[in-house]
C-alpha positions in Angstrom: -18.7 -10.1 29.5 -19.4 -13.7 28.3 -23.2 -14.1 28.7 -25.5 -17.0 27.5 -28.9 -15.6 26.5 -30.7 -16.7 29.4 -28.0 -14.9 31.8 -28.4 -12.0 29.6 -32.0 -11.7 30.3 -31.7 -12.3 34.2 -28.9 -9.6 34.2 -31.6 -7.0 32.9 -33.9 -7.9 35.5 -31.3 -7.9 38.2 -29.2 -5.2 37.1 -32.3 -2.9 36.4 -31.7 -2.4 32.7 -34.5 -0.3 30.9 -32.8 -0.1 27.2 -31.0 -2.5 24.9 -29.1 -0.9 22.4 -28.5 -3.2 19.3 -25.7 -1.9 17.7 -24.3 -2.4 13.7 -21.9 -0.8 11.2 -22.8 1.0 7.7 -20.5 0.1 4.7 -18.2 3.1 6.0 -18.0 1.7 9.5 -20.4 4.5 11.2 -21.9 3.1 13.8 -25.9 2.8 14.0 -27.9 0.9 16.8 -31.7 0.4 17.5 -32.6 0.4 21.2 -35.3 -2.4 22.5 -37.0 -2.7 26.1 -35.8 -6.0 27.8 -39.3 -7.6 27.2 -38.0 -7.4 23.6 -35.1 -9.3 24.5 -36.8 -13.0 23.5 -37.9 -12.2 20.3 -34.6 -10.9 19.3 -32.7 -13.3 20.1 -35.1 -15.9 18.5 -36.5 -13.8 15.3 -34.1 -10.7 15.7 -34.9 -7.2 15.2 -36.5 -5.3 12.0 -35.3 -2.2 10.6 -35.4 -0.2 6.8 -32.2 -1.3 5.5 -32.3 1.3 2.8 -32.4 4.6 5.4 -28.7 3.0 5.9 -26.0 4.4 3.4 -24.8 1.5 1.1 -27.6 -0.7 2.4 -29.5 -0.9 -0.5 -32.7 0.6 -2.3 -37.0 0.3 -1.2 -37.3 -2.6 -3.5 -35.1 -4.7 -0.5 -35.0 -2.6 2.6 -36.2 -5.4 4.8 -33.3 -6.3 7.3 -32.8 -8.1 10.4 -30.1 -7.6 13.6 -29.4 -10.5 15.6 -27.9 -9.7 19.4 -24.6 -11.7 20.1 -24.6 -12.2 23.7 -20.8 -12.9 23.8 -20.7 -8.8 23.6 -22.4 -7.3 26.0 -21.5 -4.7 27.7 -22.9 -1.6 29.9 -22.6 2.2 28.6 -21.1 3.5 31.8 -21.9 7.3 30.8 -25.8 6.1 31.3 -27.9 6.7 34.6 -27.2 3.4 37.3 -30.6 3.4 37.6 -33.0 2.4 34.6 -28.9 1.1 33.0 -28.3 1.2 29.3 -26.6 -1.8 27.7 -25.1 -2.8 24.5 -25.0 -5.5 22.4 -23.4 -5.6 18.9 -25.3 -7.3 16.3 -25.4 -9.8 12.8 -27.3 -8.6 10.0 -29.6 -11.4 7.9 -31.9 -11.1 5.3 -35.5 -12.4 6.1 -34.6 -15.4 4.8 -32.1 -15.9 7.4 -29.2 -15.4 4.8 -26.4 -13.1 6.0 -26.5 -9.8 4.7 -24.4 -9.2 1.9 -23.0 -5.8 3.3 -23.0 -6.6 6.9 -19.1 -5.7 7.2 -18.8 -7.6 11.2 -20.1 -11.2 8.8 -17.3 -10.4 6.3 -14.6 -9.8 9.0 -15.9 -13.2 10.4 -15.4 -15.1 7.2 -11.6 -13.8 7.2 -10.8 -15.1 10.1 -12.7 -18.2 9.7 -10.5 -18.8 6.6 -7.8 -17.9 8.6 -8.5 -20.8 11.3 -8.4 -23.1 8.5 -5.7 -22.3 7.1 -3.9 -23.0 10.7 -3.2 -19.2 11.0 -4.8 -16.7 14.0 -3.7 -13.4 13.7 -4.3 -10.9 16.5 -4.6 -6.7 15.7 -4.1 -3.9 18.1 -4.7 0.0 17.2 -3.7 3.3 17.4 -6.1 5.9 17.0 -5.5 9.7 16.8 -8.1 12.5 16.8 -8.0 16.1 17.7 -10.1 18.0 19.7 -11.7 20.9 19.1 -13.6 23.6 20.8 -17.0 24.5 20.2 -19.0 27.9 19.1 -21.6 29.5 21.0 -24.6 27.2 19.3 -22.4 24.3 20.6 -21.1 23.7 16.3 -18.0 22.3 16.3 -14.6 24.8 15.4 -11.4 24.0 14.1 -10.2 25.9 17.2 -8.0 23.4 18.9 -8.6 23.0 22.8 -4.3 23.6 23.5 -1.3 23.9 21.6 0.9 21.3 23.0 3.2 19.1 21.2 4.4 15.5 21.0 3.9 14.2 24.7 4.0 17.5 26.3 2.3 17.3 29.9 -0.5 19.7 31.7 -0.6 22.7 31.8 0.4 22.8 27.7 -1.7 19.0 27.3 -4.8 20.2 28.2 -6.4 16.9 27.2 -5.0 15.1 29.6 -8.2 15.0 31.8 -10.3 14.0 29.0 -8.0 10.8 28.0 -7.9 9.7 31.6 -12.0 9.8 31.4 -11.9 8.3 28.4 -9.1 5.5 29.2 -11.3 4.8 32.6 -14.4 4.8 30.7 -13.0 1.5 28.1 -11.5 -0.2 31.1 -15.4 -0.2 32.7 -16.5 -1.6 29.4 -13.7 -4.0 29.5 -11.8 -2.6 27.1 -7.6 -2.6 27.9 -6.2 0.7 26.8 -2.2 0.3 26.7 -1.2 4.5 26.3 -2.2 7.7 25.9 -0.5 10.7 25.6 -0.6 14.4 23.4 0.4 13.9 19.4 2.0 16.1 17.7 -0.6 18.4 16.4 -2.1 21.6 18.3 -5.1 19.5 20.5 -4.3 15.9 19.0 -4.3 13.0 20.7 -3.6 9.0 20.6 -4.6 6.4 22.7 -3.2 2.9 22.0 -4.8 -0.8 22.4 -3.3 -4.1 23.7 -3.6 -6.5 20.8 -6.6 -8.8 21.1 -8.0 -11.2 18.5 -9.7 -9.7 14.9 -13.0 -9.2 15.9 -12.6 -8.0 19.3 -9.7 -5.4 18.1 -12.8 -3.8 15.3 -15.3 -4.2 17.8 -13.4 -2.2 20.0 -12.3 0.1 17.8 -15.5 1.1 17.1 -16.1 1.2 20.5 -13.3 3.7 21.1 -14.6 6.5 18.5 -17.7 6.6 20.0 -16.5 6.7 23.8 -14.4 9.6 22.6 -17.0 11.2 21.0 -19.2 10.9 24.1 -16.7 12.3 26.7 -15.4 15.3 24.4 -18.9 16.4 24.1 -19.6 15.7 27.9 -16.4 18.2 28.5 -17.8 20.5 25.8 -15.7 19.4 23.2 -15.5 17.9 19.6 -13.7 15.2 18.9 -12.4 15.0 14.9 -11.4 11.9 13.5 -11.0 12.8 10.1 -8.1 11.9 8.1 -6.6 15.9 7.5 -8.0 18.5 10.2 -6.1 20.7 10.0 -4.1 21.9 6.2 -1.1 22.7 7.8 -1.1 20.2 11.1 -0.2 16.2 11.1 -3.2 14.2 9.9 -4.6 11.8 12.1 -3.5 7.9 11.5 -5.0 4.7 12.0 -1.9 3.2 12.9 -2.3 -0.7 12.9 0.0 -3.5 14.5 -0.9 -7.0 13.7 0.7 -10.2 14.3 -0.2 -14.2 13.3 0.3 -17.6 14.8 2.1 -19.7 14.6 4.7 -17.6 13.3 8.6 -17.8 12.5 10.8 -14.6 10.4 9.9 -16.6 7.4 5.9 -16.4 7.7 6.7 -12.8 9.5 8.1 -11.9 5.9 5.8 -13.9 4.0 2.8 -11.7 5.5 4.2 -8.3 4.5 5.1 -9.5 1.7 1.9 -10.2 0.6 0.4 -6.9 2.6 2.6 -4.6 0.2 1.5 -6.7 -3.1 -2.4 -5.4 -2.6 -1.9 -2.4 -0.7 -2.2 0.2 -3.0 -5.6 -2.0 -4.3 -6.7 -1.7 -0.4 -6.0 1.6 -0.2 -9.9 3.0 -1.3 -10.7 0.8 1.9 -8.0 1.9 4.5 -8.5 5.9 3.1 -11.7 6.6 2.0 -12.0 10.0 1.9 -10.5 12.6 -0.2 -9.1 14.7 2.6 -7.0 10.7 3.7 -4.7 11.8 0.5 -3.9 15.8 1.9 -2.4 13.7 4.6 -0.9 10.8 3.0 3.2 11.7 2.2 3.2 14.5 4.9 4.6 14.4 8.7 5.4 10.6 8.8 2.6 9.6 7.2 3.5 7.1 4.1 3.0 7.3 0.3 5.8 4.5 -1.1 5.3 0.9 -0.8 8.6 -0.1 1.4 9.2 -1.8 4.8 11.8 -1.1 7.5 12.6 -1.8 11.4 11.6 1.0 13.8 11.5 3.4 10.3 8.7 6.0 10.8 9.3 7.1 7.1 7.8 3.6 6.2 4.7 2.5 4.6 5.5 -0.9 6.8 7.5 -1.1 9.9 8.7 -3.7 12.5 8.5 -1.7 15.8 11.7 -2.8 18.6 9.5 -5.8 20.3 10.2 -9.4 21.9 8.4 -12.2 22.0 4.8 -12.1 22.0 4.9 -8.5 21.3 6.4 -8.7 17.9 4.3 -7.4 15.3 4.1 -5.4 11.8 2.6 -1.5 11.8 0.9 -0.9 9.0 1.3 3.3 8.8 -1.4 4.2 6.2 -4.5 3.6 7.3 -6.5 6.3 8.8 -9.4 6.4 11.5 -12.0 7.2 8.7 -11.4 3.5 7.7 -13.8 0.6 8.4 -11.7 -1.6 10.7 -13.7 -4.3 9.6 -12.7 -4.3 6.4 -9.3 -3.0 7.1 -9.0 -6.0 9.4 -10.0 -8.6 7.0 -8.5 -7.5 4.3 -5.2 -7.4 5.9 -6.0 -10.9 6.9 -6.7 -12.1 3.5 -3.5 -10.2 1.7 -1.7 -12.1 4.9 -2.7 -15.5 4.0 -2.0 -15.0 0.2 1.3 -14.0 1.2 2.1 -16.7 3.7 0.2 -19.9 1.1 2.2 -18.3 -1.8 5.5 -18.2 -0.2 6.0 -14.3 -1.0 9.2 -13.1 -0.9 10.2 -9.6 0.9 11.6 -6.8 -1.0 14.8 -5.5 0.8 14.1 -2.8 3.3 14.5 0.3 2.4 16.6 1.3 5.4 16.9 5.2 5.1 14.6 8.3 6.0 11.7 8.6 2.8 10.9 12.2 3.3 14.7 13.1 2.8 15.3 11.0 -0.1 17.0 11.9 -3.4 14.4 11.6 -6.3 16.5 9.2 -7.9 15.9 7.0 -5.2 12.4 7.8 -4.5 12.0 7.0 -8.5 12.3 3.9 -8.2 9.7 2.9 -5.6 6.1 2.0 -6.0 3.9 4.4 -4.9 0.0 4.3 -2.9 -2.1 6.1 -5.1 -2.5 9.7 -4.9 -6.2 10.4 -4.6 -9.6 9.2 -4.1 -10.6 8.8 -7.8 -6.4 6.6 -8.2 -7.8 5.1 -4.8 -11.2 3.3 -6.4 -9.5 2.9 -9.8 -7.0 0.5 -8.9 -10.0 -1.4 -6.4 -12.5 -1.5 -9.5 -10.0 -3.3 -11.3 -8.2 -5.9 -8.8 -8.9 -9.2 -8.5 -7.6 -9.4 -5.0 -10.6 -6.5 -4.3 -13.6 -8.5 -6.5 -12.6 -11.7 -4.6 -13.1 -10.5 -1.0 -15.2 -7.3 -1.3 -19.0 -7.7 -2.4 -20.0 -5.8 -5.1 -22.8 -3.7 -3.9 -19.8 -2.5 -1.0 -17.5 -1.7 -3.8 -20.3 0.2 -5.6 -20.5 2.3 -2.7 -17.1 3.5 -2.0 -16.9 3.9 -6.0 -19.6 6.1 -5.9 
């Protein structure tokens, strides 16, 4: 919904909207929100909002805990799981300082700036994801299991894919919230699931991404589930991936190449930022998921690979990530290691055309390599330039720590 501020005010009247949720990211991408009464609303969007920076993980200390979160109309949307009458609405919000500087650690601002950059440069690149998660039943106190709700397989249908009620109410849930889910179907883990996005520009792909987690959050509990988004679930299941396809404009084979190019230069110092968890490296190098630094067509062994597309669907999938990631920082980043790529002219390594995960060791010996845990993970960030250019220190602090 594209809403000035003065339409956003007579919608609340007219629409009968009691609360305003103001919503914003930690440093890790969790989402947080404050919820206002529309009287609220003017001073918002003229002074913004207070809140105690420092209850937020990665925020900050007491000495500075004073921060400020400023409603952008342009994103307003209605939570469609909320009563009609007395409507809840939400708005995602900028962080400032209370001297009006943006904050430092406000993740959205940073993604902003990349795509910014980008403009200027004469480059707009568009993302789409794929998130899986499994679903779990619940005890008896209503405490998540690791019970999974079915045992069904890759794309299996009902009665096996006994999720496939909740991904319809979750699909038809984004579409009221204007979000464009492109598929859904069962993964191939007992109760996991993926649903897939029509690429859109940067910040609307992260905004919706963070969207997504919480919608599917919401309806698994509403069907007395719990929905697990972590990296590894399961020890001897696929892990969940944070599969994401992006593409740039204008764009030729030669830019295509020059952009992974420069994506598998600073991957493995990105990786503390597309994996942040220790349980992301239990699942990295296992069931499809990636752990050398190569590129392919259509190759599911790959770190990188070109999925079988035309036109204005053709795109790179970048395989590692999972869905513990910020995607606002996995989004810019992946811009910025783009643009380096496609200024410097990178070339692109041959593709390593053959399955990874039957390899000889021979071959597999001579191939770079993500790294292999958390502690490899912030080592090689604490130490690249590529990371202290684009990253703020006090966000690098708290991954590092």
């Amino acid at each position: 919904m594209l809403y000035s501020k003065d339409e956003i005010m007579q919608f609340t009247r007219e629409e009968d909207v009691k609360f305003i949720r103001l919503a914003f990211c930690d440093v890790f991408g969790r989402q947080k929100n404050i919820s206002i009464m529309p009287d609220e609303l003017p001073r918002a969007f003229e002074y913004g909002v207070a809140f105690d920076g420092s209850a937020i993980r990665g925020f900050g200390d007491v000495t500075h805990s004073d921060l400020l979160l400023h409603p952008e109309p342009d994103t307003l949307t209605a939570l469609p799981w909320r009563p009609e009458h007395g409507r809840v609405v939400r708005m995602f919000s900028s962080i400032t300082d209370p001297d009006g500087k943006p904050f430092a650690c406000d993740t959205r601002s940073l993604l902003k700036d990349a795509v910014r950059e980008a403009a200027d440069a004469g480059f707009r690149f568009s993302f789409g994801a794929e998130q899986e998660f499994y679903l779990f039943q619940l005890d008896e106190r209503g405490l998540p299991t690791k019970t999974p709700y079915d045992t069904a397989g890759y794309m299996d249908i009902a009665p096996e894919d006994r999720g496939e009620n909740v991904r319809r109410e979750i699909c038809l849930t984004l579409e009221q919230m204007g979000i464009r889910p492109e598929s859904s179907h069962h993964e191939e883990g007992p109760g996991q699931n993926e649903i897939d996005f029509r690429y859109s520009d940067a910040l609307s792909a992260a905004d919706d991404t963070i969207t997504f987690q919480s919608v599917v959050r919401t309806v698994a509990h509403r069907n007395g589930l719990y929905a697990d988004f972590s990296a590894k679930p399961l020890e001897n299941a696929p892990g969940n991936g944070f599969h994401i396809n992006a593409s740039v404009q204008p764009c030729g084979d030669a830019l295509a190449q020059n952009m992974i190019a420069g994506i598998l230069k600073n991957i493995g110092d990105m990786t503390l930022f597309l994996n942040p968890t220790e349980n992301a490296y239990a699942r990295l190098g296992k069931q499809k998921a990636p752990t050398y630094i190569t590129w392919s067509h259509e190759n599911r062994s790959q770190l990188v690979r070109i999925p079988a597309a035309v036109g204005e669907y053709r795109r790179l999938e970048l395989r590692s990530p999972d869905p513990t990631a910020n995607p606002y920082l996995a989004f810019a980043l992946i811009i910025y290691a783009s643009l380096e790529g496609l200024r410097e002219g990178y070339a692109l390594e041959p593709a390593a055309d053959f399955n990874l995960f039957t390899a000889d060791a021979q071959t597999l010996s001579r191939l770079r390599k993500l790294p292999g845990s958390l502690g490899e993970a912030r080592q090689c960030a604490q130490i690249s330039p590529f990371i202290r250019r684009y990253i703020p220190q006090a966000i690098l602090d708290s991954y590092c720590g």
